[in-house]
TIMARKE-455109 format. One record per atom (N, C-alpha, C): residue in one letter; x, y, z. Coordinates in pm, 1 decimal. Last residue first. Layout:
N
{pt A, {X, Y, Z}}
...
This chain:
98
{pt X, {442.1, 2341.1, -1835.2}}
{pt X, {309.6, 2314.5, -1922.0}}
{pt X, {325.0, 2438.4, -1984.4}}
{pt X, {641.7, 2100.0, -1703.2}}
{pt X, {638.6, 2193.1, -1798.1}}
{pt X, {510.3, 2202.9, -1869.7}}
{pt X, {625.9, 1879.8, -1443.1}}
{pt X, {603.6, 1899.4, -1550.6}}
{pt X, {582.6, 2021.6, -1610.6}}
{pt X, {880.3, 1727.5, -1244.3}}
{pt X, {810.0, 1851.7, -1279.7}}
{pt X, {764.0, 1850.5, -1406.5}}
{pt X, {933.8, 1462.3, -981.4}}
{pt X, {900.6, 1510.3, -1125.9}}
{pt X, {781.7, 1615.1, -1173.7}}
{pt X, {1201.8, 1262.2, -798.9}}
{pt X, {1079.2, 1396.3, -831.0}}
{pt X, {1041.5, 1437.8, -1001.2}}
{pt X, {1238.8, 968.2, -632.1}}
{pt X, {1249.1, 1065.6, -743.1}}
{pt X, {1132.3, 1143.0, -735.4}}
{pt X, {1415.4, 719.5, -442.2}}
{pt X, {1349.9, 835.8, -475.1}}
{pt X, {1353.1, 907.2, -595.9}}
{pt X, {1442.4, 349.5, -354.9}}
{pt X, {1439.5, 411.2, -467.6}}
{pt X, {1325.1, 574.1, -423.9}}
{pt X, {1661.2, 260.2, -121.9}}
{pt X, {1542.5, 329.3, -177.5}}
{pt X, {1525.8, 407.3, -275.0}}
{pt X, {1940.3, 250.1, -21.0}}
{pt X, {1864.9, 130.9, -127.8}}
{pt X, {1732.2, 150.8, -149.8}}
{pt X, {1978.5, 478.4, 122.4}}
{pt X, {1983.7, 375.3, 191.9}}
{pt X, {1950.7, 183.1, 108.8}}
{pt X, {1834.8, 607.8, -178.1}}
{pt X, {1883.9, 633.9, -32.9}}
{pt X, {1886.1, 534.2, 90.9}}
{pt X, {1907.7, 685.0, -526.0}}
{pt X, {1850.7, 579.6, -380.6}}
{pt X, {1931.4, 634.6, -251.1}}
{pt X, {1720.6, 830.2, -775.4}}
{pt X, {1838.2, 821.1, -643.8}}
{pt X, {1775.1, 731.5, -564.6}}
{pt X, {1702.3, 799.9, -1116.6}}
{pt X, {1650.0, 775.0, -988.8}}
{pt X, {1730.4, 779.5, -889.2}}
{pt X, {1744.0, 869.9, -1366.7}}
{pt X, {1752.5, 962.1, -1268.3}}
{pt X, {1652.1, 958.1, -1138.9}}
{pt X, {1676.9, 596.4, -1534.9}}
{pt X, {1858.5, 636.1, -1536.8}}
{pt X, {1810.2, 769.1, -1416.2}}
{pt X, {1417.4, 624.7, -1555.2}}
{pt X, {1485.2, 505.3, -1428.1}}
{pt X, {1621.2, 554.5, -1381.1}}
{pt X, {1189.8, 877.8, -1572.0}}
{pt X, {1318.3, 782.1, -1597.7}}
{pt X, {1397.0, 761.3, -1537.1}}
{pt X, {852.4, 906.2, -1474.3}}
{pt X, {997.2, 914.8, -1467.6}}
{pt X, {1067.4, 794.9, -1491.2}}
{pt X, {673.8, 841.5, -1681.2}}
{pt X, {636.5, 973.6, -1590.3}}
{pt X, {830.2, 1002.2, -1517.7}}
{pt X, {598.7, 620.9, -1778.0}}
{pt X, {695.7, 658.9, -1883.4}}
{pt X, {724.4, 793.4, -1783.4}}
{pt X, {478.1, 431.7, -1632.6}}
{pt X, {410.6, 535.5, -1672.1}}
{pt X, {468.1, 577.4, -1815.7}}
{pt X, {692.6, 305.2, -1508.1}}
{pt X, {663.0, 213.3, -1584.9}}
{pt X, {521.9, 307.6, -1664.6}}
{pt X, {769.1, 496.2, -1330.4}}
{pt X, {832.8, 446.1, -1416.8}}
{pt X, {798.0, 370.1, -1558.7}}
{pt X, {534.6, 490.1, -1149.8}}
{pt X, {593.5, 604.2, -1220.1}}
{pt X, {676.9, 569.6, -1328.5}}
{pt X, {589.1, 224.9, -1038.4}}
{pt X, {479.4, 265.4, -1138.4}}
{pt X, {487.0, 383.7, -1204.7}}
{pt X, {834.2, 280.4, -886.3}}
{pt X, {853.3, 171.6, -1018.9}}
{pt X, {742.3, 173.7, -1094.5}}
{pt X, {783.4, 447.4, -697.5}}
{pt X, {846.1, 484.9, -810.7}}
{pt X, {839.8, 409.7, -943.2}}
{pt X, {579.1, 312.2, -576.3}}
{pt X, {528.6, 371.6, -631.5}}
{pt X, {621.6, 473.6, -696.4}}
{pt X, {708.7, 62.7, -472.5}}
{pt X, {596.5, 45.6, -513.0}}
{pt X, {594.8, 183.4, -638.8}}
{pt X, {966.9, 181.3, -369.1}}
{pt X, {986.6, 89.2, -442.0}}
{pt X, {859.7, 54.1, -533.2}}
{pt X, {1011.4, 582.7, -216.7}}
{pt X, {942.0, 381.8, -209.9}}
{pt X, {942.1, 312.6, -370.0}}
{pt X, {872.5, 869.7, -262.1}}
{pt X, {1023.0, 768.6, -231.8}}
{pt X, {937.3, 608.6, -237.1}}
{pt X, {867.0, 1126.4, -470.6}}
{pt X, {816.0, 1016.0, -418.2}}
{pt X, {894.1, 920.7, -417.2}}
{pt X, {629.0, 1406.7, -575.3}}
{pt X, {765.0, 1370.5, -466.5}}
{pt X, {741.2, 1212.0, -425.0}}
{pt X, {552.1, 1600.5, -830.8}}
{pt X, {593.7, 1441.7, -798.9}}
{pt X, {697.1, 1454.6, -679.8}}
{pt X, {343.4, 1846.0, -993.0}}
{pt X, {511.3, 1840.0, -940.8}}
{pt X, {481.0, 1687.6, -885.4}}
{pt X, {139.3, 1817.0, -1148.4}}
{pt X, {232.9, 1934.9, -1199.1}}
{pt X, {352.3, 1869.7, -1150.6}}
{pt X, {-123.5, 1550.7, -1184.5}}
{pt X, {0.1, 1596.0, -1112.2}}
{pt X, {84.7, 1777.2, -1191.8}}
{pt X, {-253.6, 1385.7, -1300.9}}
{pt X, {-331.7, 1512.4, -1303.5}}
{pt X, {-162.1, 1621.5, -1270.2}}
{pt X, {-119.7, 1135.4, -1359.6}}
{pt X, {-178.1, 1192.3, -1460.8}}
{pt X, {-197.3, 1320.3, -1447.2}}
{pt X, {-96.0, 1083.9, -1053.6}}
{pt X, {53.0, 1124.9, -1174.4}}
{pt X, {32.9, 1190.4, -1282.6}}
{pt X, {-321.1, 1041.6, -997.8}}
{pt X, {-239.4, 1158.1, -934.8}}
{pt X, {-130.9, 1196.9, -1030.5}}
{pt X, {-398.2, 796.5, -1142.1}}
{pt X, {-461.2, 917.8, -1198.1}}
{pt X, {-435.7, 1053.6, -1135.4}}
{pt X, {-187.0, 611.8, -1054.9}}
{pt X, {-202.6, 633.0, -1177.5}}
{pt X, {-261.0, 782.2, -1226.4}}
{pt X, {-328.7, 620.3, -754.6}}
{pt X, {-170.2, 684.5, -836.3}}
{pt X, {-181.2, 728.4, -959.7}}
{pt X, {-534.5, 468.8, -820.1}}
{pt X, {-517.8, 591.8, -763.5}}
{pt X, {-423.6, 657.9, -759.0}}
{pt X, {-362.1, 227.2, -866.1}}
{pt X, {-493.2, 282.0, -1019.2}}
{pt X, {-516.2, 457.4, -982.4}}
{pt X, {-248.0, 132.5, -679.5}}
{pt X, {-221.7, 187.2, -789.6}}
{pt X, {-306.9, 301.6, -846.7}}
{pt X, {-455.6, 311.0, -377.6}}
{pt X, {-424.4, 175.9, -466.0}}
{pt X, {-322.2, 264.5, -584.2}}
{pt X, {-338.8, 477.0, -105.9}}
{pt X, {-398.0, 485.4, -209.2}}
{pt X, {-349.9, 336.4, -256.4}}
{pt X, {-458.6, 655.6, 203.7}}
{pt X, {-355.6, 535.4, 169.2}}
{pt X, {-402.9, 528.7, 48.2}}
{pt X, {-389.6, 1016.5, 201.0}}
{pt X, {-472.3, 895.9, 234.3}}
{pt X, {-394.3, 704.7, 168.0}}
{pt X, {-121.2, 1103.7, 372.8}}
{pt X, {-248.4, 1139.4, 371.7}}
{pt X, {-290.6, 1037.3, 366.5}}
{pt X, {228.1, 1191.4, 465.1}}
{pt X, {109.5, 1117.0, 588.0}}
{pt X, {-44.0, 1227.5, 533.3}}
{pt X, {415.5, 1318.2, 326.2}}
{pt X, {385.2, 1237.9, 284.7}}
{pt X, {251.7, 1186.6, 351.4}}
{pt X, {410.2, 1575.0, 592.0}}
{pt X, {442.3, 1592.9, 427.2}}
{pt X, {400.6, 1478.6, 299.2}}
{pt X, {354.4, 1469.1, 799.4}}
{pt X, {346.0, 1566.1, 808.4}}
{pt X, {334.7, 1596.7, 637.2}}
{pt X, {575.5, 1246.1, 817.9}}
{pt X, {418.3, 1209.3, 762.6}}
{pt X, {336.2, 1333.0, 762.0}}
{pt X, {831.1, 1247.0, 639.5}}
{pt X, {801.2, 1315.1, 726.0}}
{pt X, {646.0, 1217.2, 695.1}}
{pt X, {1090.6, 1027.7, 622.7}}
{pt X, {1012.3, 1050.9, 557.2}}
{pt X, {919.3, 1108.7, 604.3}}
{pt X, {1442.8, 1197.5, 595.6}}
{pt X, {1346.7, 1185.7, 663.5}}
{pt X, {1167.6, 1162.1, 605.2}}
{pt X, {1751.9, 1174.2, 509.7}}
{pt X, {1584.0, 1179.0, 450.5}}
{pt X, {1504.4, 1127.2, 561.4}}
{pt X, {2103.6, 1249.7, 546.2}}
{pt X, {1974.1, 1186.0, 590.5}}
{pt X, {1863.0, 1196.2, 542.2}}
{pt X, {2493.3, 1190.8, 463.7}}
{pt X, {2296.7, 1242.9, 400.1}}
{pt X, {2193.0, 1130.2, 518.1}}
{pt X, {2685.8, 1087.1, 510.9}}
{pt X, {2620.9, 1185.2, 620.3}}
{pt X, {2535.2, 1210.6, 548.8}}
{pt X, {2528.9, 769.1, 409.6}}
{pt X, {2670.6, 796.8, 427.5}}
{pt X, {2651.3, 923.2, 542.1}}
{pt X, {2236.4, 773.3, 415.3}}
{pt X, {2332.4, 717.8, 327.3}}
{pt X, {2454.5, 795.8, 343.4}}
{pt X, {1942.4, 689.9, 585.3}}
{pt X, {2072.0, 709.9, 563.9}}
{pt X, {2198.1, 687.3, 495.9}}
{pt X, {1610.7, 725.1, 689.0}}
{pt X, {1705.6, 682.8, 531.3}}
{pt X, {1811.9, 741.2, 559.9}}
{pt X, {1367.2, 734.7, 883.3}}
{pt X, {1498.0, 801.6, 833.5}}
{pt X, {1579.4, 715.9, 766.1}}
{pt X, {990.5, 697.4, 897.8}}
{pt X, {1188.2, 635.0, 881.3}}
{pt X, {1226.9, 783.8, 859.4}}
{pt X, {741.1, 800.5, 821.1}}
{pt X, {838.6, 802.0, 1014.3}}
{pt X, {942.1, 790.4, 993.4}}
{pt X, {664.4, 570.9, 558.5}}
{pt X, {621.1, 688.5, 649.6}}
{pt X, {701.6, 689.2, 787.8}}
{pt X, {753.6, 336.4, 456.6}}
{pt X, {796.6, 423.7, 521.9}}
{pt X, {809.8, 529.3, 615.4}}
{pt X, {507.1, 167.7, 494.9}}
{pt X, {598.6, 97.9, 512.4}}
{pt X, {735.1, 203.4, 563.6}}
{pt X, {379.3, 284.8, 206.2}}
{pt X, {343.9, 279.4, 362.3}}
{pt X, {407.3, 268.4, 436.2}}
{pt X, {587.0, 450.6, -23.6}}
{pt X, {550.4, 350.6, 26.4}}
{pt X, {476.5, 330.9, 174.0}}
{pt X, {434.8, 805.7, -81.1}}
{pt X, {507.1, 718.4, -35.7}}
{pt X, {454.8, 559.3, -28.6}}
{pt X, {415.1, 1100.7, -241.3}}
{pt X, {371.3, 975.3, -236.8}}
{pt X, {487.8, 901.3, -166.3}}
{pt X, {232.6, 1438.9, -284.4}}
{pt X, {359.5, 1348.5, -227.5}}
{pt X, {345.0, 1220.5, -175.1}}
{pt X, {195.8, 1603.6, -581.0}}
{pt X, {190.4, 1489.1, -485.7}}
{pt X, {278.4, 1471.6, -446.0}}
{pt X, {83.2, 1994.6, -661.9}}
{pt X, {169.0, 1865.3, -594.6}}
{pt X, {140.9, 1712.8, -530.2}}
{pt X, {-11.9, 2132.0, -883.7}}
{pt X, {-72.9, 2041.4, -809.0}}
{pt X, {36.5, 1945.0, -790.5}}
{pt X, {-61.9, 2520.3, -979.9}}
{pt X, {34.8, 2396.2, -969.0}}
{pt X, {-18.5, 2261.2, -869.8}}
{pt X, {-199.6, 2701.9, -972.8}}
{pt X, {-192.5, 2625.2, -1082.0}}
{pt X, {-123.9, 2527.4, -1063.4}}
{pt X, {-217.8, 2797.6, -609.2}}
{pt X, {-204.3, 2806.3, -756.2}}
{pt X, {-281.3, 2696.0, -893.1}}
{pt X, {-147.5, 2466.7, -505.5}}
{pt X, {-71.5, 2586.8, -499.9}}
{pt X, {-84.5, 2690.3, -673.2}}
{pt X, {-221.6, 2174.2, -343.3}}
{pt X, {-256.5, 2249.3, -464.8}}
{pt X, {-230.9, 2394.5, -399.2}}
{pt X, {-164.2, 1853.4, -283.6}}
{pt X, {-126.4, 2000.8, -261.4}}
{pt X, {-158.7, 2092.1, -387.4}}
{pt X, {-190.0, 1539.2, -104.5}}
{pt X, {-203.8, 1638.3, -191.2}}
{pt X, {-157.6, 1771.9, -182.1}}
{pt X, {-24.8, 1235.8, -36.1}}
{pt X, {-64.8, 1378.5, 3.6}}
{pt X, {-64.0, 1452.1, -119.0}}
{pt X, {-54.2, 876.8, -0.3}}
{pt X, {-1.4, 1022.7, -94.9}}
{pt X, {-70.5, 1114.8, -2.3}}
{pt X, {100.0, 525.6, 57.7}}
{pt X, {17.3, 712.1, 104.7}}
{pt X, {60.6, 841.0, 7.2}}
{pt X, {-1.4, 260.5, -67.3}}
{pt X, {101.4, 328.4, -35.8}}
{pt X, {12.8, 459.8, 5.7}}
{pt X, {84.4, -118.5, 0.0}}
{pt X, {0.0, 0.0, 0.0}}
{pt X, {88.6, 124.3, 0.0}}
């Protein structure tokens, strides 16, 4: 399962999506830390298919976890070659130009 949060600013419509599983952690990779806030990621729990149509509507993309980068991916929404991992987590963001 995973959690998104919404945000609408303007014209612009942010998600922020996470694996469930994360929400609270801290991710550490060397002195970098990530924090997955739930404050920021902590809304409603969503299916794919409910992704699917956040990514669709989306302007901006924040989103860590294995579930719901690899559907982004497989969207065509983001490319794999500019994914970061953190601690072996797959993160990525994505802006769209309108």
């Amino acid at each position: 399962m995973m959690v998104a949060k919404r945000y609408r600013m303007g014209e612009e419509f942010l998600v922020a999506v996470c694996d469930k599983e994360l929400l609270g952690k801290t991710l550490k990779e060397g002195e970098f830390s990530f924090y997955v806030s739930p404050e920021f990621y902590g809304g409603e729990e969503i299916t794919e298919e409910e992704l699917k149509n956040l990514l669709t509507d989306a302007t901006i993309a924040n989103l860590i976890g294995e579930k719901c980068v690899s559907l982004a991916i497989d969207m065509g929404i983001i490319d794999e070659d500019m994914v970061l991992f953190i601690q072996g987590v797959p993160h990525a963001q994505m802006v769209r130009m309108l």
